[in-house]
VMD Tcl script that draws the C-alpha trace (Angstrom):
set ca {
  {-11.11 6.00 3.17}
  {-10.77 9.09 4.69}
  {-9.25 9.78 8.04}
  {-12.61 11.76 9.09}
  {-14.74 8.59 8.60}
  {-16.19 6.97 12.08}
  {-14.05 4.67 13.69}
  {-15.01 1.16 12.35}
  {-17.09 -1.19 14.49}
  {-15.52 -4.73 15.54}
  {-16.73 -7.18 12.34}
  {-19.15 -9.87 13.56}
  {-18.51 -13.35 13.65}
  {-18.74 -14.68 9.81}
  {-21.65 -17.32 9.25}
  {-23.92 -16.16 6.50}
  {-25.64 -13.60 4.29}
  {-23.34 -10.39 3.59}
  {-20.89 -10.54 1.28}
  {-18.03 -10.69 3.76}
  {-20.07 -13.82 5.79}
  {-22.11 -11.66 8.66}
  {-25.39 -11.85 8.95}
  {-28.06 -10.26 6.46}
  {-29.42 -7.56 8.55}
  {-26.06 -6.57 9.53}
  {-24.89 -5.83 6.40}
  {-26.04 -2.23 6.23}
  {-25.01 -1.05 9.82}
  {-21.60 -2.98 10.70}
  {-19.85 -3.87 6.84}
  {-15.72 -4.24 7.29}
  {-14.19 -1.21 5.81}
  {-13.60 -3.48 2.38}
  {-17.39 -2.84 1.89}
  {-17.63 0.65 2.80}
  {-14.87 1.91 0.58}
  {-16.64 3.31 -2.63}
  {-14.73 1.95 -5.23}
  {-10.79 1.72 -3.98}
  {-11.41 -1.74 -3.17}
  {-11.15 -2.36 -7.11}
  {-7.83 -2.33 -7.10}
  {-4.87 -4.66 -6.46}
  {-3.36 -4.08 -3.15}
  {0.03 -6.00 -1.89}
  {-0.44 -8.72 0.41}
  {2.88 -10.03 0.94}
  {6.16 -10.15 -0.38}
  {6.90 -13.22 -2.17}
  {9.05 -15.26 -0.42}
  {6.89 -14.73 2.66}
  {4.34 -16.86 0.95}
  {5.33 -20.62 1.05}
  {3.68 -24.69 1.30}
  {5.36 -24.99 4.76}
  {3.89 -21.85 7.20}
  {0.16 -19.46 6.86}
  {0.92 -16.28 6.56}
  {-1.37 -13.90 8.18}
  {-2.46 -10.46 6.17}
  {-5.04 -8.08 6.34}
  {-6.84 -5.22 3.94}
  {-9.42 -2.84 4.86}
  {-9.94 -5.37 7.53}
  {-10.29 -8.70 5.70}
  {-8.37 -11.30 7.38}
  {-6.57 -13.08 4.32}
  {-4.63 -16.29 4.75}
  {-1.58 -16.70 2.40}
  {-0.10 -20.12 1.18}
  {1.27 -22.29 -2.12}
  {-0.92 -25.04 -3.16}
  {0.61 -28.28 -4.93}
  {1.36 -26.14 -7.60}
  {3.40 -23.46 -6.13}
  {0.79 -20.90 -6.99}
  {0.24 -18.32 -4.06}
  {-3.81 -18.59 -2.99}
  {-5.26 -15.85 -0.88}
  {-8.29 -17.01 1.21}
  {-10.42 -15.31 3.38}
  {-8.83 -16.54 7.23}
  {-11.92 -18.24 8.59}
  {-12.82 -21.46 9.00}
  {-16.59 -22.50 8.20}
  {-16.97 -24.57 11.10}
  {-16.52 -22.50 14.17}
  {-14.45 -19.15 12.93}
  {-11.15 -20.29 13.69}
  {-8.33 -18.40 11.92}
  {-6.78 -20.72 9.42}
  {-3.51 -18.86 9.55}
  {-2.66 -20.40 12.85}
  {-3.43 -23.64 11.79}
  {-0.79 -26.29 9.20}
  {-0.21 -26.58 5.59}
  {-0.02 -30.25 3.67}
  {-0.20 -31.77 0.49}
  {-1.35 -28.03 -0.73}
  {-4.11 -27.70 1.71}
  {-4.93 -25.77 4.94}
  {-5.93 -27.49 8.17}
  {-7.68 -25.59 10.62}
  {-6.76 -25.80 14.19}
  {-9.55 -26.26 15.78}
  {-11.52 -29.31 14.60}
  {-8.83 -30.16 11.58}
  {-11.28 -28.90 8.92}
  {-9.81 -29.02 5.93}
  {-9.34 -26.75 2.74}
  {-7.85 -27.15 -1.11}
  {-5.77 -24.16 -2.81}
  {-9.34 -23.61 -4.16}
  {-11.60 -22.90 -1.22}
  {-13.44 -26.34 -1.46}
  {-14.01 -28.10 1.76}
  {-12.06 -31.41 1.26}
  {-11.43 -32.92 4.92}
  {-14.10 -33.02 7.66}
  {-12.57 -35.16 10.30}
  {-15.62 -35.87 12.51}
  {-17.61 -36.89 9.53}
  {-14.36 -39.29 7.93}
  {-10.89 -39.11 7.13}
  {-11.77 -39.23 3.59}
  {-10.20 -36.34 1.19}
  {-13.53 -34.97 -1.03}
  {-14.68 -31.90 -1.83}
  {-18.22 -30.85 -0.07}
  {-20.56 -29.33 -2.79}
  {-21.44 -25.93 -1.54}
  {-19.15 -25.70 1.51}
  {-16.16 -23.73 0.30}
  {-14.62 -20.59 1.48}
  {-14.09 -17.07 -0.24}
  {-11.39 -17.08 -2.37}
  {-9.57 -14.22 -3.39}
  {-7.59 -13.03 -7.21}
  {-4.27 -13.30 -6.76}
  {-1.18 -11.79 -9.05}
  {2.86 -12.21 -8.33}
  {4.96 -9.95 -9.96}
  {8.61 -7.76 -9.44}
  {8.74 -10.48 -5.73}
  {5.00 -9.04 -4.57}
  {1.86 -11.16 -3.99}
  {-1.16 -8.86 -4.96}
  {-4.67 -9.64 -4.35}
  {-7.95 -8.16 -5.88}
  {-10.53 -7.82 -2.73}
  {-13.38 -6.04 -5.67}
  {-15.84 -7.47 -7.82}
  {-13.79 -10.62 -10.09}
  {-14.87 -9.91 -13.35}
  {-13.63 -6.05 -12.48}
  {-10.47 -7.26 -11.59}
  {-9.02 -7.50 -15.37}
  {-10.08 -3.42 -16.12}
  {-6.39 -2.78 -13.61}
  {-3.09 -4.59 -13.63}
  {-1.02 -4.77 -10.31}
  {1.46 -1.58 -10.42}
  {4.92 -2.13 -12.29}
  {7.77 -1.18 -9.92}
  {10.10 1.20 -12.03}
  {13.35 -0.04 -13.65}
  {12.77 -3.61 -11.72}
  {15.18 -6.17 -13.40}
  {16.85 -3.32 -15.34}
  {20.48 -3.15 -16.02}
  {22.55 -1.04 -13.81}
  {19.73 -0.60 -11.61}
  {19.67 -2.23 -8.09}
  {16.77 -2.45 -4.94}
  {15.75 -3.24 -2.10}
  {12.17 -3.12 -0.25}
  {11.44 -2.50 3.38}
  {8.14 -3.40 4.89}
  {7.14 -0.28 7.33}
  {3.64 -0.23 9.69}
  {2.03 3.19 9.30}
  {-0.42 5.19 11.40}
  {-2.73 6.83 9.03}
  {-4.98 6.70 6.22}
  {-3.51 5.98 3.08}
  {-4.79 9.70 1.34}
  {-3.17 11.00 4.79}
  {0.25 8.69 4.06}
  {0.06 9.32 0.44}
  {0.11 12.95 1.23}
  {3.26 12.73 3.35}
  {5.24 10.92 1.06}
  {4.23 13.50 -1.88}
  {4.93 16.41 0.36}
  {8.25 18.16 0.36}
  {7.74 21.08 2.89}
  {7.82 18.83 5.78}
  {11.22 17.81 4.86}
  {13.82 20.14 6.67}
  {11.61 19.94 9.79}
  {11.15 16.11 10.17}
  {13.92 14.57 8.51}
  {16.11 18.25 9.39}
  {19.92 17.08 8.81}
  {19.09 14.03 7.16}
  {17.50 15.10 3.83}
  {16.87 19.47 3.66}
  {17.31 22.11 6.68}
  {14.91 24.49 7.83}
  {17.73 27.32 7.38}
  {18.48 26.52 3.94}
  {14.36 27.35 2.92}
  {14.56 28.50 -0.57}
  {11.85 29.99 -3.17}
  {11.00 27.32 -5.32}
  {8.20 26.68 -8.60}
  {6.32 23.44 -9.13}
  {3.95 22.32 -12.25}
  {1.15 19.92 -11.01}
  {-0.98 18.05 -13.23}
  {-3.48 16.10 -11.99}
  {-4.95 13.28 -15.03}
  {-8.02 10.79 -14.42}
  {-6.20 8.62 -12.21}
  {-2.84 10.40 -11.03}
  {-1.25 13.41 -10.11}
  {1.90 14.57 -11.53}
  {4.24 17.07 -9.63}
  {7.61 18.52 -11.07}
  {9.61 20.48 -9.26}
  {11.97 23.56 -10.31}
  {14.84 24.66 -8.09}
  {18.09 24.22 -9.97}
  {20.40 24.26 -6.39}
  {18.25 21.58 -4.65}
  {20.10 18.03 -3.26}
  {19.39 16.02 -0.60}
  {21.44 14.80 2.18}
  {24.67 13.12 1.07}
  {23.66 13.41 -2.12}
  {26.75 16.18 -2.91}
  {30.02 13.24 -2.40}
  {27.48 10.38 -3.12}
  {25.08 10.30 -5.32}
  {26.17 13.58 -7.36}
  {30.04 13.94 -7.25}
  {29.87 15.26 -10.36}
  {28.01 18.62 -9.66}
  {25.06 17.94 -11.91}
  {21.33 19.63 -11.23}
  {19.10 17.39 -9.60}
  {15.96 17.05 -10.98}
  {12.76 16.00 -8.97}
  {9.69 14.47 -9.64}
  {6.60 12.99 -7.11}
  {3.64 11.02 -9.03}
  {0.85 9.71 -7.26}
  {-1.54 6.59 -9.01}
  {-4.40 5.67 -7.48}
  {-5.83 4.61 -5.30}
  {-2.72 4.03 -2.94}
  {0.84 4.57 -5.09}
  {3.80 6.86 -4.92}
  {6.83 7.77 -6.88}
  {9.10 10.10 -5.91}
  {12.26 10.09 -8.28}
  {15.72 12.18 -8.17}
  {17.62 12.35 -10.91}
  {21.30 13.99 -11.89}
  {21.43 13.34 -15.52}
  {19.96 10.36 -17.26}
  {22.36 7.62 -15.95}
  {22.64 8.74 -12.11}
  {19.82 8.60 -9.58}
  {17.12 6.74 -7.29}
  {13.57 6.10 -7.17}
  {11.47 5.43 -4.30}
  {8.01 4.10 -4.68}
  {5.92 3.39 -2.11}
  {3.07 0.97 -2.01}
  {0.55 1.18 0.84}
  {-2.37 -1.24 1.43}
  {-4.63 -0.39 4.57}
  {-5.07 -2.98 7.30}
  {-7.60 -0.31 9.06}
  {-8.94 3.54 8.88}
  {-6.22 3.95 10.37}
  {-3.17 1.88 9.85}
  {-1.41 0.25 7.44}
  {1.45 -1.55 5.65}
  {3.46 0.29 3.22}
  {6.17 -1.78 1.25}
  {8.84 0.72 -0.06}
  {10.70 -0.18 -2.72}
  {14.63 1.93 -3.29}
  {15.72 1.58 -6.71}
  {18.43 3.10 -7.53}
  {21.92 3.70 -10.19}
  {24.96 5.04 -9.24}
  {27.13 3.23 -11.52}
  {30.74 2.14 -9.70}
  {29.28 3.55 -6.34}
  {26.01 0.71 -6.70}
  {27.48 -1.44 -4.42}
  {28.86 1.54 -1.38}
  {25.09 2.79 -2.27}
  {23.83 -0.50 -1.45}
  {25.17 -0.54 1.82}
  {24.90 3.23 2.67}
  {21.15 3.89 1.47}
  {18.98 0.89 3.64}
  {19.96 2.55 6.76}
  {19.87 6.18 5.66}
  {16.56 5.88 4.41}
  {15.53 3.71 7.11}
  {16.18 6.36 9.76}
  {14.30 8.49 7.09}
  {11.26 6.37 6.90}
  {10.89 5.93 10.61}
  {11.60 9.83 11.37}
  {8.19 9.85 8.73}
  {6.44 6.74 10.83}
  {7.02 9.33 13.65}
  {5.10 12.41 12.49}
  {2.42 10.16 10.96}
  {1.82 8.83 14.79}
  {1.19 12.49 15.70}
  {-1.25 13.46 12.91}
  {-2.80 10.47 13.06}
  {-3.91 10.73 16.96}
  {-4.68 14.46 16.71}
  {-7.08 13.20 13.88}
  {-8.52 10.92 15.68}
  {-8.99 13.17 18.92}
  {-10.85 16.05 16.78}
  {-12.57 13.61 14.29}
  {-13.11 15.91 11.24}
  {-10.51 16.82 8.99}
  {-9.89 20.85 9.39}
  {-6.59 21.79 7.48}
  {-5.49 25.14 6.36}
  {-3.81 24.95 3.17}
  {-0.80 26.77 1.33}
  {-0.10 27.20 -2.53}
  {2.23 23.85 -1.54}
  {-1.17 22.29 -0.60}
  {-2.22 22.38 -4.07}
  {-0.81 18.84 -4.21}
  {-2.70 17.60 -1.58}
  {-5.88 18.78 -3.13}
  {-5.25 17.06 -6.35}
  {-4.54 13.91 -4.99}
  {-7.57 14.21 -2.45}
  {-10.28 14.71 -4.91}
  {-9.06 11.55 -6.64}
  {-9.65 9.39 -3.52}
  {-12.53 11.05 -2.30}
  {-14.19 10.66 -5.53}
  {-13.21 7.29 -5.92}
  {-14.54 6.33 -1.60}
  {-17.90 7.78 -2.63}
  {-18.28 5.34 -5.19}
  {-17.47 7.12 -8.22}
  {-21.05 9.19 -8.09}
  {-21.56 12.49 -10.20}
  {-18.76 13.78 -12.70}
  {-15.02 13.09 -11.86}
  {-12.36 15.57 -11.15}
  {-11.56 17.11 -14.15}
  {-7.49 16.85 -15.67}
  {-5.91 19.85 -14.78}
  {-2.71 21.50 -14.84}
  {-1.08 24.24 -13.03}
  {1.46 25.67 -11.39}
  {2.79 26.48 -7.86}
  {5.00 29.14 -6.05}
  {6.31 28.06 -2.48}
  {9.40 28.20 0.22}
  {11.06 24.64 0.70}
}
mol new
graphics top color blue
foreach p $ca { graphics top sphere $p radius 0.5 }
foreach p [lrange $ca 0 end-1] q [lrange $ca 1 end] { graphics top cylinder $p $q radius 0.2 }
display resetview
């Protein structure tokens, strides 16, 4: 969703009739941003990392406001239900795992990896499912340490797979992910990652300078479902990246890819053996805010392990500098509603990557953007 749209009214208390549990005639006027979304909710979005999912503790996660409770059934298989109990709306997260079920708080209702309504204390003790009582249960994928879940239509669900992190597992490649709260709509966020401009002014010292602005060329091509930006300016670097990550004098070559609805990669390169990716995954809580889980991958050969304890607070203080400036937009936004941005030839990117999302948040009606290629002149 766009950061123009109206700011979303408070969801209803679930009991029946909408997809999302609110009341039939409230489906049209009030629906949770996961039914107002076009099309981006077909897509898998991250819901946790891995390990934060376990048999012995909830965990609590939300997208396009749809409170999802995470555990491991008697399996070990993550389950993603909606976080609602039937009975009187309590939110299962806060309430105990055992023998691969969910209690709720509240009354002690009870709930299988599956959904089914197995334990109804004031009615008996007695563990058995409850034809036709059960709760929404959501897709679910782990892969490269990430839960995924699919919040669209199930049978849709197999037309995507959940985004493969580059060179995870690789040899000579190493990682780490940090888990950063946003301000801002994910085409807003998206946007800001992709965009290089705003480097020597927000992260000025730390990765470009506003004094060192130099002409530079860029090729964007935008396909059915990504855009593609390559950059040309043989004497770029970043940062350290002159005693660290290039001792050896080669060019640096850049590259930014977006893949929708909510993905970026933005890789630097010196050579074919030297050089680190960062790809950023962001899943929306709200209009307004959300979660993006940032994974560094990266190969520096003998220097992998002074990298590995150089880089998480470098581009930590990066990241947050970004959190920062995102705070700003994202209030002036929402204190002159409608988007009304000038653009540049460096805004070309932007473009791209909005009429993807915007095409996709109107449901996919009338003709798509058409691929397209072309090229850029700008100061960075």
């Amino acid at each position: 969703m766009q950061s123009h749209a109206p700011t979303p009214s408070i969801p209803v208390p679930a009991i029946a009739g909408c997809p999302d549990g609110r009341p039939t005639d409230a489906c049209e006027t009030r629906p949770i941003m996961r039914f107002r979304c076009g099309t981006l909710n077909e897509n898998w979005y991250i819901a946790a990392l891995s390990r934060q999912v376990t048999a012995k503790k909830p965990f609590a996660s939300t997208i396009m406001e749809e409170p999802i409770v995470l555990f491991r059934g008697a399996d070990g298989r993550a389950t993603a239900l909606i976080d609602r109990c039937l009975h009187r709306n309590a939110a299962l997260s806060k309430g105990d795992l055992f023998d691969g079920c969910i209690g709720c708080p509240y009354h002690g209702w009870t709930y299988n990896a599956e959904g089914e309504l197995v334990i109804v204390p004031s009615e008996s003790p007695e563990k058995r499912a409850r034809e036709g009582r059960r709760l929404e249960r959501f897709l679910v994928r782990e892969q490269d340490g990430f839960v995924w879940v699919y919040l669209g239509t199930p049978e849709r669900a197999a037309e995507k797979e959940p985004f493969r992190f580059p060179h995870a597992g690789e040899e000579g490649w190493r990682s780490y992910v940090m888990l950063t709260p946003f301000d801002g709509d994910v085409t807003d966020l998206v946007e800001n990652f992709m965009d290089v401009p705003h480097t020597a002014f927000v992260h000025s010292g730390w990765f470009r300078k506003a004094a060192n602005v130099k002409r530079a060329e860029a090729t964007i091509e935008r396909t059915a479902d990504a855009v593609h930006v390559e950059y040309f300016q043989p004497d770029d670097s970043i940062g350290f990246s002159k005693w660290l990550l290039n001792p050896d004098g080669r060019v640096m070559t850049h590259t930014d890819r977006f893949f929708m609805p909510n993905l970026t990669r933005v890789d630097y390169m010196w050579g074919e053996r030297r050089g680190f990716v960062i790809t950023s995954q962001i899943t929306p809580i709200t209009p307004e805010r959300a979660m993006v889980y940032t994974a560094i991958t990266f190969r520096f050969g003998v220097f992998n392990p002074l990298a590995r304890w150089l880089l998480p607070p470098y581009t930590r203080t990066v990241i947050q500098q970004d959190v920062r400036i995102m705070e700003v937009q994202t209030g002036n936004l929402r204190r002159f509603g409608a988007r009304r941005f000038s653009g540049t030839a460096a805004d070309e990117i932007h473009r791209a990557i909005e009429s993807l999302r915007d095409h996709a948040a109107a449901g996919e009606v009338g003709p798509p953007p058409e691929p397209r290629s072309t090229r850029i002149e700008f100061w960075m």
